[in-house]
C-alpha positions in Angstrom: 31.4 95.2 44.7 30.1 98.5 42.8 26.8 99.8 44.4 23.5 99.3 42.9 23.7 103.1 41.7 27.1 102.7 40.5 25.8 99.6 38.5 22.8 101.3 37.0 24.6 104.4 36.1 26.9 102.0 34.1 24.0 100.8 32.2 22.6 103.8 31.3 22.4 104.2 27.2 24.4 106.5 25.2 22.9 108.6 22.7 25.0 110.7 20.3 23.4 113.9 18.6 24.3 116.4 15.9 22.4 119.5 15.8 22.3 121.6 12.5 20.0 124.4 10.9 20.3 127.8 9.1 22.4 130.7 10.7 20.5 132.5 13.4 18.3 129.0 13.9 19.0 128.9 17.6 21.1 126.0 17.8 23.4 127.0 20.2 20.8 128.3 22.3 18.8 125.2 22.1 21.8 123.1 23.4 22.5 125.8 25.9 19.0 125.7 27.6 19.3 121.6 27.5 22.9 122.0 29.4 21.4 124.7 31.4 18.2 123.1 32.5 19.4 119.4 33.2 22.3 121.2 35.1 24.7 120.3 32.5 26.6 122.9 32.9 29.1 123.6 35.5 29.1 126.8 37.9 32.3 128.3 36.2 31.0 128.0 32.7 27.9 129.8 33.6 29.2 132.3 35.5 31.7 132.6 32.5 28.9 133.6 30.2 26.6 135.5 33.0 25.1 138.7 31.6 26.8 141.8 33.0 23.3 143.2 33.5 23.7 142.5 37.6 20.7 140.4 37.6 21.0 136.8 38.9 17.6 135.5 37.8 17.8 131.5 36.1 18.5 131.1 32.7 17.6 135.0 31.8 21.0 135.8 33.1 23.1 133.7 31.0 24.1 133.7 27.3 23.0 130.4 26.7 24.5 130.2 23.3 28.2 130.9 24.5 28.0 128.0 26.9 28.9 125.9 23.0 30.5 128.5 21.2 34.2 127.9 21.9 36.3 129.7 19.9 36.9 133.3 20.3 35.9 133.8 16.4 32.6 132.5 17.6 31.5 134.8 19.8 33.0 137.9 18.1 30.8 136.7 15.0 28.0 135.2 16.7 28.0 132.1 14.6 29.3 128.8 14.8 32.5 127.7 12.9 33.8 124.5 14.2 32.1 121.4 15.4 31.2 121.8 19.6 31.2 118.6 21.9 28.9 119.0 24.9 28.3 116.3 27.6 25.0 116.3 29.8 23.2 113.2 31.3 19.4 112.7 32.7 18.4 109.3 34.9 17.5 108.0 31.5 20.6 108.5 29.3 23.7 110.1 28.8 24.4 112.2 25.5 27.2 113.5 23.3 26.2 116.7 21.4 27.8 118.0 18.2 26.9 121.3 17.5 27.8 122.1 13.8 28.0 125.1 12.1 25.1 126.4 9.6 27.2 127.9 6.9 27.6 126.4 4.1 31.4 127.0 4.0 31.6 124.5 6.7 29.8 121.8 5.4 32.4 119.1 5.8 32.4 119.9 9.8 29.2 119.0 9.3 29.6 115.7 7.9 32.3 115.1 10.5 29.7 116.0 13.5 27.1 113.5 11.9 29.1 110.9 10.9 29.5 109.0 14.1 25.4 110.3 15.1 22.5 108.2 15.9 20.2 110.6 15.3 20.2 114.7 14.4 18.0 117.5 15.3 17.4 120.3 12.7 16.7 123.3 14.1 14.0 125.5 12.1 13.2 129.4 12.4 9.5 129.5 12.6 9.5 133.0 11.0 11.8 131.4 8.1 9.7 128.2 7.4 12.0 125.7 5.7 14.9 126.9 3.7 17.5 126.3 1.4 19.8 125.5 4.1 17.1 123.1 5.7 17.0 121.1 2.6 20.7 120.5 2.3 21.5 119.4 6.1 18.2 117.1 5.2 19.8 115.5 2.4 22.7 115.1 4.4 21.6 113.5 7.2 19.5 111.1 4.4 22.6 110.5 3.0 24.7 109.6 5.5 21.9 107.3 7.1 21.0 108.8 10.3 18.0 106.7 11.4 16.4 109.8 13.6 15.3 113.1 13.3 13.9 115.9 15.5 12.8 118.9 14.2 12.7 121.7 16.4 10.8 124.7 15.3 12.3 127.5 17.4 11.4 131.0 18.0 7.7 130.1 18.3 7.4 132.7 20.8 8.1 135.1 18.2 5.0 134.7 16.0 2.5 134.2 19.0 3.1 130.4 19.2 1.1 130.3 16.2 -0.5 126.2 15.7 -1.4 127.0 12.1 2.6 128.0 11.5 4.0 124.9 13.1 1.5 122.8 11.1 2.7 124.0 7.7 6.3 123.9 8.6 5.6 120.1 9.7 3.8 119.0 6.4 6.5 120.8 4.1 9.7 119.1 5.6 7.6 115.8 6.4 7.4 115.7 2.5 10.6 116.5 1.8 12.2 114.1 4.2 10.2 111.6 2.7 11.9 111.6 -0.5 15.5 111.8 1.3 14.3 108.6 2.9 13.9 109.4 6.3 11.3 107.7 7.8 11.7 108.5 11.9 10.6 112.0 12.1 9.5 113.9 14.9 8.4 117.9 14.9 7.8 119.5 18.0 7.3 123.5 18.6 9.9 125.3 20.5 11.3 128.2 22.2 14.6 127.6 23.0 15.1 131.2 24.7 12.3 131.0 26.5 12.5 127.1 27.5 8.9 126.3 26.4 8.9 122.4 25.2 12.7 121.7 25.5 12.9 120.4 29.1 9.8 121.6 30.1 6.6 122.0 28.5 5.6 125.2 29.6 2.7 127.2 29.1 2.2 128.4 26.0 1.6 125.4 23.6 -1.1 123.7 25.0 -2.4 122.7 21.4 0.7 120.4 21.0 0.1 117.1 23.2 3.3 115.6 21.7 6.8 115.0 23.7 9.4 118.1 24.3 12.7 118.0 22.9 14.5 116.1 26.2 12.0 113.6 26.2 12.0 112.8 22.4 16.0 112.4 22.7 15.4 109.8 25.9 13.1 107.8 23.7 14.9 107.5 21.0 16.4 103.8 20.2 20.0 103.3 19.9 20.3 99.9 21.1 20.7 97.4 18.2 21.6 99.0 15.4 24.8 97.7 14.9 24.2 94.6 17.1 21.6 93.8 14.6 24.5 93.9 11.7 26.1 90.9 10.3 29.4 90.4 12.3 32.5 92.0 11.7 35.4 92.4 13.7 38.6 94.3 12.0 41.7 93.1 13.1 43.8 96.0 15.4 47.1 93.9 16.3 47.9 90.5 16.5 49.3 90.0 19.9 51.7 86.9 20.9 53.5 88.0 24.1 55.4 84.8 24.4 55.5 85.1 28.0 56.1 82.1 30.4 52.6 81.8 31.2 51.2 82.3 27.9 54.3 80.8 25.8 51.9 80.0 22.9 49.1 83.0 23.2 48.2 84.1 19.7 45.3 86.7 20.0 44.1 88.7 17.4 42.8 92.5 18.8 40.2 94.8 17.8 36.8 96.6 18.4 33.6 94.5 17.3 32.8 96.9 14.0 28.9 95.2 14.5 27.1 91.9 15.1 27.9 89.4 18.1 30.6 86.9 18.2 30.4 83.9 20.3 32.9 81.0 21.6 32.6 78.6 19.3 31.1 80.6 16.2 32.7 79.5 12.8 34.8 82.0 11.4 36.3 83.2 8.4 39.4 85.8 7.8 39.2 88.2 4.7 40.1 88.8 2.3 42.1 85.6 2.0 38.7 83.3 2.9 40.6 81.0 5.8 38.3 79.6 8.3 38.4 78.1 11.8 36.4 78.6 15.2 36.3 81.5 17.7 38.5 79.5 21.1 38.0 82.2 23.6 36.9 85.7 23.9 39.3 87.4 26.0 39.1 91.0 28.0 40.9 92.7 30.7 38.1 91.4 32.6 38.1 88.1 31.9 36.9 85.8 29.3 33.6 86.0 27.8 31.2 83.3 26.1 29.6 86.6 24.1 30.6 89.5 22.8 29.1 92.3 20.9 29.5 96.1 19.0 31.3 98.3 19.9 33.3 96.4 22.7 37.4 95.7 22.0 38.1 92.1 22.7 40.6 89.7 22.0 39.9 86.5 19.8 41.6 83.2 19.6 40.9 80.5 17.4 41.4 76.8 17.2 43.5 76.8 14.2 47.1 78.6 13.1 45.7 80.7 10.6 47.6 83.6 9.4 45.8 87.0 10.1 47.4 90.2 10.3 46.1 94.1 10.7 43.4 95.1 8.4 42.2 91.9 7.7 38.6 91.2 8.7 37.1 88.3 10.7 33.7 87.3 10.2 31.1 84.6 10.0 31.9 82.0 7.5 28.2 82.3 6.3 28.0 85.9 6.5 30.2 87.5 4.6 30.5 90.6 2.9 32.2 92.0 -0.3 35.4 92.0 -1.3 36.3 93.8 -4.4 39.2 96.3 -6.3 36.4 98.6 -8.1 34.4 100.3 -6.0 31.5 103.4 -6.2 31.4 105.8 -3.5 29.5 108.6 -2.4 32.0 111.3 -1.3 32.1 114.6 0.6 34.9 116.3 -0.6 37.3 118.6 2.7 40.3 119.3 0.9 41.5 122.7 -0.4 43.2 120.8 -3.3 40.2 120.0 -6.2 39.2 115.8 -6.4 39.8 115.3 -9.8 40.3 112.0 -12.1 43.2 109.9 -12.2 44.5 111.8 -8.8 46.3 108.7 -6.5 45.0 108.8 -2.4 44.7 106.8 0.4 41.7 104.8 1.7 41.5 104.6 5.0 39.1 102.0 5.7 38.5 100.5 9.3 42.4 99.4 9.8 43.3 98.6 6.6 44.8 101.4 4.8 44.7 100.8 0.6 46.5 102.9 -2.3 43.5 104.0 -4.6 43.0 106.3 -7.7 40.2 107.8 -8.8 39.0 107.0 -12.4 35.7 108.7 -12.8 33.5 111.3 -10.9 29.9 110.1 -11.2 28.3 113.3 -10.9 28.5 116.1 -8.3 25.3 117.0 -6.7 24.0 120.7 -6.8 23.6 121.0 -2.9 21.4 123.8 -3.6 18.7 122.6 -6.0 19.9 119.1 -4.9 20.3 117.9 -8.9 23.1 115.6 -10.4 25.5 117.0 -13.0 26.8 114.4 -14.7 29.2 116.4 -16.6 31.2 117.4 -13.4 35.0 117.6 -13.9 36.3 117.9 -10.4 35.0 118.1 -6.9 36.1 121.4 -4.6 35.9 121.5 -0.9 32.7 121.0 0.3 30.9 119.6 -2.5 29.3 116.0 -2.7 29.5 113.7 -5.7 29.9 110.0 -6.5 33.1 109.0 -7.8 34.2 105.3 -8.7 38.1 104.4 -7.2 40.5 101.4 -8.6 42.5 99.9 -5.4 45.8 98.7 -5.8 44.7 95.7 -3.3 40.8 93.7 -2.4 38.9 95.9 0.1 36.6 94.3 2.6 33.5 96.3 2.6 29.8 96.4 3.1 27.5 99.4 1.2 27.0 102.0 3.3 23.3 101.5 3.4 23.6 97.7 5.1 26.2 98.6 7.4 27.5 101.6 8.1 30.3 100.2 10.1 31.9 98.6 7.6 30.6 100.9 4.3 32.8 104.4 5.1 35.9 105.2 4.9 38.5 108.1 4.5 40.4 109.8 1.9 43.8 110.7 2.5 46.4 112.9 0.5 49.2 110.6 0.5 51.8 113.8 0.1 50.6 115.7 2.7 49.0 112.6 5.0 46.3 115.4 5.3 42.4 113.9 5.5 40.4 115.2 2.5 37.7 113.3 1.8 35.0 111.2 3.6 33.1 108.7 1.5 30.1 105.9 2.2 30.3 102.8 -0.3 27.3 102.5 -2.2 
């Protein structure tokens, strides 16, 4: 029997953050005072990073923004290049942190740090106000759907902690996100060096009544999001181990994409359209009589119906679209240009589909964030929407219903190298 503190620590949620701003923002700093001050950070990493000043005095010894920058081409430019993964848990949560880099060189690490968020912080200058830079993370995160945001105006200790500042910088990028349709927005004044209103509140802001970084990340909610979303379960392996125990086991394996599956439930297998009944539910630990997203399971059905990898199973009356012309919105990573009539690989949940592209949209101007419409390739790092012809029926949801089901990844089929990722609009 686990203890009671075993059990609850199992429970606690998991929240999953990218962090992003201009160069110089503070970002790494920000994540290093969380890691620092919820005693995130192990003894050998901070003495790692200690300040060879002697002193031995909290946080004002340590570098907090090595304790994220990695690479050794990090810390001899003082910027970040590739995507950091930092781990840290409070009583209320535990969180995966992607620090991404600001440059807009490395905008596709930024996709990739996002992509698999449930919610970002943007990390503003309060000397800077909202820039160009600002506006194109923004439209990102719109674009890719993130339902959260936290902006963090940092460096408020640098203009006096200044109310009228914070205020302005709020109502611009309020607006802004507004039309990038991002609804769940929260701006709280910062100083990331200095500590005020990330953990703790501190004394120098008390004009702001509102939550502090840390707290704003334990409230936000990540439960049902994709439990919420119509089932869909892609199918990993068909397993049959034709033992002596289980002579006629026929199990199809896979992680629950979204939704809830239950014994019983009718179901239907795409893209072919055969039906029959969820039989069992079967895990390492035993059958279940419910299941839900993200947990990998094993179904059986009632009836012989033939399902193989990449197929996907999912409520007869639920089901989503299944089609050989699709539109997708696309982040190009490849050093190659995108261009029409090019042949790639889709890699979409486990089914993997020969495609060619046969017309770029438009590619959008990440800067003035327009649409040219006469675009004749996409290079690495741009964004555009592109329509693709499949050589065989995808199973898909848009992007904007389910976002689970509505991405997938573009792969060079010379060089199995991944060079594009895409959400289905």
């Amino acid at each position: 029997m686990p203890s009671s503190n075993q059990a609850s620590d199992q429970e606690i949620e998991l929240l999953r953050l990218v962090t992003v701003g201009s160069v110089d923002d503070g970002k790494s700093t920000l994540i290093g005072r969380l890691l620092y001050d919820t005693k995130g950070a192990f003894e050998d990493q901070l003495q790692a990073v200690r300040k060879d000043d002697g002193a031995d005095d909290g946080a004002d010894s340590i570098d907090l923004a090595q304790l994220t920058d990695g690479l050794a081409a990090e810390r001899e430019q003082g910027i970040t290049i590739d995507v950091a993964y930092r781990y840290f848990s409070t009583p209320k949560r535990k969180f995966i942190m992607a620090d991404c880099p600001g440059h807009e060189q490395y905008t596709r690490n930024m996709v990739t740090g996002a992509s698999t968020a449930n919610a970002a912080v943007i990390l503003i200058d309060a000397r800077k106000g909202v820039l160009q830079q600002t506006r194109r993370h923004t439209h990102i995160i719109g674009l890719l759907g993130l339902p959260h945001l936290i902006v963090a105006i940092n460096k408020m200790d640098l203009i006096d902690y200044d109310e009228a500042t914070f205020t302005r910088i709020k109502e611009e990028l309020s607006e802004f996100c507004a039309r990038q349709h991002i609804h769940d927005l929260i701006c709280i004044p910062i100083s990331a060096l200095a500590g005020d209103m990330v953990v703790d509140r501190g004394d120098n802001m008390p004009w702001y009544s509102g939550q502090t970084v840390l707290e704003a990340l334990e409230g936000v909610e990540v439960s049902g999001h994709i439990d919420e979303c119509d089932f869909r379960f892609p199918v990993q392996y068909v397993c049959r181990p034709q033992t002596k125990e289980l002579p006629d086991f026929r199990g199809f394996m896979g992680r629950i994409a979204s939704g809830t599956v239950k014994a019983g439930d009718e179901i239907m297998q795409l893209p072919a359209g055969k039906k029959s009944k969820v039989k069992e539910i079967v895990t390492f630990d035993g059958d279940l009589d419910e299941a839900f997203a993200p947990q990998s399971v094993t179904l059986t059905l009632e009836d012989e119906i033939d399902i193989s990898r990449g197929d996907i199973i999912v409520h007869a009356d639920k089901a989503p679209q299944i089609a050989k012309e699709i539109d997708a919105i696309v982040c190009w990573m490849g050093e190659e240009p995108l261009t029409p009539r090019k042949k790639y690989l889709i890699k979409h949940a486990t089914n993997t589909v020969k495609a060619m592209v046969s017309e770029i949209q438009y590619r959008t101007d990440i800067n003035a964030l327009t649409q040219d419409e006469n675009a004749e390739e996409l290079t690495v790092n741009e964004i555009g929407k592109i329509s693709l012809k499949l050589m065989s029926p995808l199973t898909f949801d848009h992007y904007a219903d389910n976002r689970a089901t509505g991405n997938f990844i573009i792969i060079d089929s010379f060089t199995n190298n991944t060079v594009g990722a895409a959400m289905i609009c």
